[in-house]
VEXDREN-2710 file (C-alpha; in Angstrom, 1 decimal):
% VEXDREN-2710
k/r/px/py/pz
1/UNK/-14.2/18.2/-12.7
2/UNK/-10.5/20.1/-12.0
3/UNK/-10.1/23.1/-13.5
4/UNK/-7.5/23.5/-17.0
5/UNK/-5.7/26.6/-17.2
6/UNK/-6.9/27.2/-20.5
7/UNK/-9.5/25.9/-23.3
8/UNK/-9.5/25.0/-27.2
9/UNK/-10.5/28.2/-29.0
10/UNK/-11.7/27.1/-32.1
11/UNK/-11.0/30.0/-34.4
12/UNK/-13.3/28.8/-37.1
13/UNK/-16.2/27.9/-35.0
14/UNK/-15.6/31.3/-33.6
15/UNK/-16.1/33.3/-37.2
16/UNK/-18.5/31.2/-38.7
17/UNK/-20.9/31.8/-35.7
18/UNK/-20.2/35.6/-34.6
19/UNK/-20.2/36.9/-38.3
20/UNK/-23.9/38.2/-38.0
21/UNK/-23.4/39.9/-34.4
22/UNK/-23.3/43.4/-33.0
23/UNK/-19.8/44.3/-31.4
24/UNK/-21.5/44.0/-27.9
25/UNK/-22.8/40.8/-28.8
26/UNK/-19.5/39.3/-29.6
27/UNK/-17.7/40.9/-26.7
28/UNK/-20.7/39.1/-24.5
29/UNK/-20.2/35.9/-26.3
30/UNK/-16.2/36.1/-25.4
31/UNK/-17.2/36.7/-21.6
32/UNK/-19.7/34.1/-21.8
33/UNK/-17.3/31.3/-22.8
34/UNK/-14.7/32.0/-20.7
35/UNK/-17.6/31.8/-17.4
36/UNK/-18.9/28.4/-19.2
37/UNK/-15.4/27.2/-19.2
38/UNK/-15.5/27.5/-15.5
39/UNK/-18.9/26.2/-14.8
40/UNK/-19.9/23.0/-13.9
41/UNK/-20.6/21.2/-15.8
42/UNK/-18.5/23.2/-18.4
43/UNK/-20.0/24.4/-21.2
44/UNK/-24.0/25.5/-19.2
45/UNK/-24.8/28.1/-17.5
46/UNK/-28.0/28.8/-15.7
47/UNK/-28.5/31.7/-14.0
48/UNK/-31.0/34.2/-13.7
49/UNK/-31.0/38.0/-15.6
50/UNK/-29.7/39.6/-12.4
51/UNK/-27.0/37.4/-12.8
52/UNK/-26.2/37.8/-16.6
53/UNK/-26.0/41.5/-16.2
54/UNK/-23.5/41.4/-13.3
55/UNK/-21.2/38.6/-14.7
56/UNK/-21.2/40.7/-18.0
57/UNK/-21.0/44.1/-16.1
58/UNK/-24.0/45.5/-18.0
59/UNK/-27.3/46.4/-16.7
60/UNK/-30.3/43.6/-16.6
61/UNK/-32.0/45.7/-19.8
62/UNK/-28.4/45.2/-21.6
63/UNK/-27.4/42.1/-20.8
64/UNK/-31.5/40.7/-22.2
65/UNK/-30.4/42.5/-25.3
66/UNK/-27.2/41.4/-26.4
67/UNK/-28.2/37.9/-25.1
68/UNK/-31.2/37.6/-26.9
69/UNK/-29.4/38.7/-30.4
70/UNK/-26.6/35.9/-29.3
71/UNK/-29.6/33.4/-28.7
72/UNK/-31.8/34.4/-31.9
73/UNK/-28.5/34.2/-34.3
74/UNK/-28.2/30.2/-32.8
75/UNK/-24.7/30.9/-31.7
76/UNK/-26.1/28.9/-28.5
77/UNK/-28.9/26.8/-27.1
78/UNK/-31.1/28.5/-24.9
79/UNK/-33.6/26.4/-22.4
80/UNK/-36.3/26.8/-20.1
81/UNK/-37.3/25.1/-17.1
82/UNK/-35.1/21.9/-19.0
83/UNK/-37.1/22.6/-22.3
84/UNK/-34.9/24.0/-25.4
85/UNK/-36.3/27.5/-26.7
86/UNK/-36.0/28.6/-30.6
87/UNK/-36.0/32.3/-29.9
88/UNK/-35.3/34.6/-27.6
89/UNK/-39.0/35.8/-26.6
90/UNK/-39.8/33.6/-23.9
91/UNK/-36.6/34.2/-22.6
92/UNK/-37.0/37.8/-22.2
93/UNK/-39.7/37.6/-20.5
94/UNK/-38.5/34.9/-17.9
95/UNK/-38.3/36.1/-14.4
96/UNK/-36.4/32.3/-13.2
97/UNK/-33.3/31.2/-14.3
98/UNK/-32.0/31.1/-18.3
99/UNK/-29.5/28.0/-19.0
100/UNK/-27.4/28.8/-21.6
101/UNK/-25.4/26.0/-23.4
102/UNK/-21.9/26.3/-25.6
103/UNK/-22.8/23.0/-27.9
104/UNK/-19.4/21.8/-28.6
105/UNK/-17.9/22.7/-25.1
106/UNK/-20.5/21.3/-23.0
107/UNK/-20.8/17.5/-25.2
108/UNK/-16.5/17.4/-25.4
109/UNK/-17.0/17.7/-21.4
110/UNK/-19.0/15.1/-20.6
111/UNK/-17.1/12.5/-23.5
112/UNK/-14.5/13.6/-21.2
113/UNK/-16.1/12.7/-18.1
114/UNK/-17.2/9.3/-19.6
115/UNK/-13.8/8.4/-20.7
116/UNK/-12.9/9.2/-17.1
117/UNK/-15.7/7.0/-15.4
118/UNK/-14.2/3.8/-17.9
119/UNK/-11.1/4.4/-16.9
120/UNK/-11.5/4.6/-13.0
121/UNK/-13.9/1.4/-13.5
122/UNK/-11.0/-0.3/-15.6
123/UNK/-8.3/0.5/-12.8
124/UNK/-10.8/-0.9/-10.1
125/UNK/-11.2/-4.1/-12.2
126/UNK/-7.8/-4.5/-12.5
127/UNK/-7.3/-4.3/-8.7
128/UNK/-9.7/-6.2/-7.6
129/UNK/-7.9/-9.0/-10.2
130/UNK/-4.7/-8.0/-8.9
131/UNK/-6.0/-8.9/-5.2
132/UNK/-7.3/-11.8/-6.5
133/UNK/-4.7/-13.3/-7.6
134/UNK/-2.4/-12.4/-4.4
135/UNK/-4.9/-14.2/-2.4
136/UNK/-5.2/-17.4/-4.7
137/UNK/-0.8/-17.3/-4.2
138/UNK/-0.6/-15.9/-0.7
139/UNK/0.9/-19.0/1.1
140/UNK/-1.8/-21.5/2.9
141/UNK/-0.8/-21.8/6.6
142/UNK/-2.7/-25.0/7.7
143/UNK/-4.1/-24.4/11.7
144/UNK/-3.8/-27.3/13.7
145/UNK/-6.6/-28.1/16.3
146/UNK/-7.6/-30.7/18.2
147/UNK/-10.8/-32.8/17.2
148/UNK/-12.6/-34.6/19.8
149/UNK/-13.7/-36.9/16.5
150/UNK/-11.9/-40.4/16.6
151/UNK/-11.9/-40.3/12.8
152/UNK/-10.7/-37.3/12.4
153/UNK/-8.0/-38.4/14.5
154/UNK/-7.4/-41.4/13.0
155/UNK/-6.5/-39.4/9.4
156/UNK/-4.3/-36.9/10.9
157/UNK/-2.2/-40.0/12.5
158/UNK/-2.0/-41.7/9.4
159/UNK/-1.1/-38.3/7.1
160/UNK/1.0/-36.8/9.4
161/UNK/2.8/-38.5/11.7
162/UNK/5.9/-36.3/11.3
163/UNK/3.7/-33.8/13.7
164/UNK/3.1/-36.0/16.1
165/UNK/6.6/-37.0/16.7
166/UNK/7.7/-32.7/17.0
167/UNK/4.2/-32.6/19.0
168/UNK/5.7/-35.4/21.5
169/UNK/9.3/-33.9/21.7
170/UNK/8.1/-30.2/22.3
171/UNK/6.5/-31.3/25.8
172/UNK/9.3/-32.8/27.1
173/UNK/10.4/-29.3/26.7
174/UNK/9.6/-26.5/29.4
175/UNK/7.5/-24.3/27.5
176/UNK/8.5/-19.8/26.8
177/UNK/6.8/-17.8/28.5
178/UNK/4.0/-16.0/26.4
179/UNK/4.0/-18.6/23.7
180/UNK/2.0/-21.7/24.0
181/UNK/4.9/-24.3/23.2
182/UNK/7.7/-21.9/22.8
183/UNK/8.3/-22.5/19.5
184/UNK/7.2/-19.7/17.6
185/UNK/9.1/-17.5/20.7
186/UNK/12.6/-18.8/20.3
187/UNK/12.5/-18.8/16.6
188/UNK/11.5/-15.0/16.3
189/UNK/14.3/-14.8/19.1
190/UNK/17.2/-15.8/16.5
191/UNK/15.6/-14.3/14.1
192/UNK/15.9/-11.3/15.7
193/UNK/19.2/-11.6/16.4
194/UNK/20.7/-12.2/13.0
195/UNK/18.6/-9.0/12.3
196/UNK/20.6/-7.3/14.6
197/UNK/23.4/-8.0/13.2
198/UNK/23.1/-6.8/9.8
199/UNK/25.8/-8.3/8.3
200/UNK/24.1/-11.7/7.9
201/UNK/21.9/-11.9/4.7
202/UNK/19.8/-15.0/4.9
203/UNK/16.5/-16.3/3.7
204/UNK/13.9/-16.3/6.9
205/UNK/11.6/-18.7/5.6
206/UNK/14.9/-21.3/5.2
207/UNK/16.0/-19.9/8.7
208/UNK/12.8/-20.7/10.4
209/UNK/12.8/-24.7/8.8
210/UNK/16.4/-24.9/10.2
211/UNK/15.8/-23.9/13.5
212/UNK/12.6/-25.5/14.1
213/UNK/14.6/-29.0/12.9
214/UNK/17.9/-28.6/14.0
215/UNK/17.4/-27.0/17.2
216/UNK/13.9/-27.1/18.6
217/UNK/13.4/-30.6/17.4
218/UNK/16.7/-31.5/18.4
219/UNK/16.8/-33.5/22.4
220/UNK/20.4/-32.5/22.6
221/UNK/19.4/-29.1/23.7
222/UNK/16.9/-30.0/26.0
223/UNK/18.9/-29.2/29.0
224/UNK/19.9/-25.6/27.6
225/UNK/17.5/-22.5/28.6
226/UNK/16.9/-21.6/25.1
227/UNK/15.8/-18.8/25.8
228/UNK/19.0/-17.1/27.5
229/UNK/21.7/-19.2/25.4
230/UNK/20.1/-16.6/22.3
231/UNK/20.4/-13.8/23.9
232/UNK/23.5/-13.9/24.9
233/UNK/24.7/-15.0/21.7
234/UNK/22.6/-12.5/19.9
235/UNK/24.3/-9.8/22.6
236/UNK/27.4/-11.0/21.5
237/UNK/27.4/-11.0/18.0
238/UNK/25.9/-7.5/17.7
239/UNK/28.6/-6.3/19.9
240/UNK/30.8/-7.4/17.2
241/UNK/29.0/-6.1/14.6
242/UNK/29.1/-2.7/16.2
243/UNK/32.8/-3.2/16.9
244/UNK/33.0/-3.8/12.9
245/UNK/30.7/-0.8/12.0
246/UNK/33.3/1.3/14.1
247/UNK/36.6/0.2/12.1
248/UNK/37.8/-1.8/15.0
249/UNK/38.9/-5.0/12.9
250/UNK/36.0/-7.0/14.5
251/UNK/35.6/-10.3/12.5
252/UNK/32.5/-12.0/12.1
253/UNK/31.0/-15.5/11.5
254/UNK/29.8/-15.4/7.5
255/UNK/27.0/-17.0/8.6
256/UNK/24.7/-17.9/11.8
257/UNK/23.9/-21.2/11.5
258/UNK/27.2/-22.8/12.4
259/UNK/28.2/-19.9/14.6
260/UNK/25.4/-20.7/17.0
261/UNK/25.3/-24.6/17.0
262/UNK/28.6/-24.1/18.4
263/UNK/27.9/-21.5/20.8
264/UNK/25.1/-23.8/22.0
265/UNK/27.7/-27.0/22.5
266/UNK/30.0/-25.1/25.0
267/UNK/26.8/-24.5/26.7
268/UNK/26.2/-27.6/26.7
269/UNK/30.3/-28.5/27.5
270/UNK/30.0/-26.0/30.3
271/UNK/26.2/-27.6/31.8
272/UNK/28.1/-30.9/31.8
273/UNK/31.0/-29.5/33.7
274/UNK/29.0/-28.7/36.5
275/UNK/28.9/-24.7/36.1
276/UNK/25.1/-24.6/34.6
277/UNK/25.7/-23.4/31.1
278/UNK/26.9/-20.0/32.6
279/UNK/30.5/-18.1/31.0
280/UNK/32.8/-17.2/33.4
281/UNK/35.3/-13.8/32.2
282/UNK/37.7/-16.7/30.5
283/UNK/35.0/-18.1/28.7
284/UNK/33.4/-14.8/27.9
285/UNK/36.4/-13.5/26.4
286/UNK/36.7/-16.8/24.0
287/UNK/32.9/-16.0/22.6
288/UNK/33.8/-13.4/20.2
289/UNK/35.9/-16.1/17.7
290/UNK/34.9/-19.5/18.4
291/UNK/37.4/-22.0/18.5
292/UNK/35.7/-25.0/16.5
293/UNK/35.1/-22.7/13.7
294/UNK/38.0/-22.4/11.5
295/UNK/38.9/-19.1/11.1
296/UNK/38.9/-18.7/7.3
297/UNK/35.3/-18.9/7.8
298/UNK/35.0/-15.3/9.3
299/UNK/34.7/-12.1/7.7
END
């Protein structure tokens, strides 16, 4: 239980009970509270008479004394071995330890530390319900695999025959290197590269659908090394963007979509041509405003 820099002295409490004690006996009763206010729990002590008489500064002889007038007057409970005592002759005469309990102190502790316990066991309850409910609306990612089952075959054809058709076109396709189709590799590629940018605030989910449709899916760009046609555009359009970030009057695409399907056709323009896709210093210098976009489209 954390310490409080300071307790409830209740001054009425305080009279009622001390009104029939010696001076030494009240002064040991002041002591004594502050130590059970420390203890754990708060509100008991046990220790033994050695250990009265140097917490009180008293010798063993004194300490027995003004503890047994303290104990005989019911200011406190006294117990034995866990048994309560009525007076203070057994405990005088106990060579073990002497638990000594401040009634009000020691039951206003432990509501306290059952109000605690509910609490902590509410907050858990609530968190577990909390991760509950982000699993049940986490979004389900289905996992295709391949069954060896002819039925099982059979329903995936007939429920999903978009898949097949991507499925078919993806192996025409030479496939990235560390990726097992290359899909999920030249996606996180332009995603990355609008990232790089910074400038270009866009929805990656939406980006991801477009990409995967419009130019993975898409035979026209079959020809194209994907792979290099991003990052050269993605080299390009960050150098702008840092051009930009420096004051240099850099301007920009406001958005990556067209910006890239039009990088990719002079690639395509320039694979036809007979130069394999590759810029030449010309061309190079014509990447940073694209021609076919018109130019109240940039930023």
């Amino acid at each position: 239980m954390g310490k409080a820099p300071a307790f409830q002295f209740y001054v009425g409490d305080y009279l009622k009970d001390t009104r029939a004690l010696s001076l030494a006996a009240k002064g040991a009763w002041s002591d004594i509270l502050c130590f059970m206010w420390d203890a754990s729990p708060r509100g008991r002590l046990s220790i033994t008479w050695d250990g009265y008489g140097h917490m009180l500064g008293v010798t063993v002889r004194e300490a027995k004394k003004v503890i047994s007038e303290i104990i005989d007057k019911k200011v406190c409970d006294a117990m034995l071995n866990g048994r309560k005592v009525e007076n203070s002759d057994a405990v005088t005469k106990c060579n073990g330890e002497v638990t000594l309990i401040n009634r009000r102190m020691y039951r206003e502790a432990q509501e306290l530390e059952k109000t605690r316990i509910r609490v902590r066991r509410h907050r858990g309850k609530e968190a577990e319900e909390e991760g509950l409910k982000r699993d049940c609306n986490a979004d389900v990612t289905p996992v295709s695999s391949s069954s060896s089952s002819s039925s099982s075959s059979k329903t995936e054809t007939s429920t999903t025959p978009n898949l097949i058709s991507q499925s078919v076109a993806s192996t025409t396709r030479p496939p990235v290197a560390g990726s097992s189709d290359g899909r999920d590799e030249l996606t996180e590629a332009y995603l990355k590269a609008i990232r790089s940018v910074r400038y270009w605030t866009v929805n990656e989910q939406e980006e991801r659908a477009w990409f995967s449709t419009r130019i993975r899916a898409n035979p026209k760009y079959e020809r194209l090394d994907l792979t290099s046609c991003l990052e050269r555009w993605r080299n390009s359009r960050h150098a702008l963007a840092e051009k930009r970030r420096q004051g240099k009057g850099q301007n920009l695409p406001p958005e990556p979509r067209n910006d890239l399907l039009t990088w990719l056709d002079r690639d395509l323009e320039r694979l036809n041509e007979g130069n394999g896709g590759q810029r030449n210093d010309q061309q190079r210098a014509g990447d940073d405003a694209p021609s076919e976009l018109p130019r109240e489209l940039f930023v």
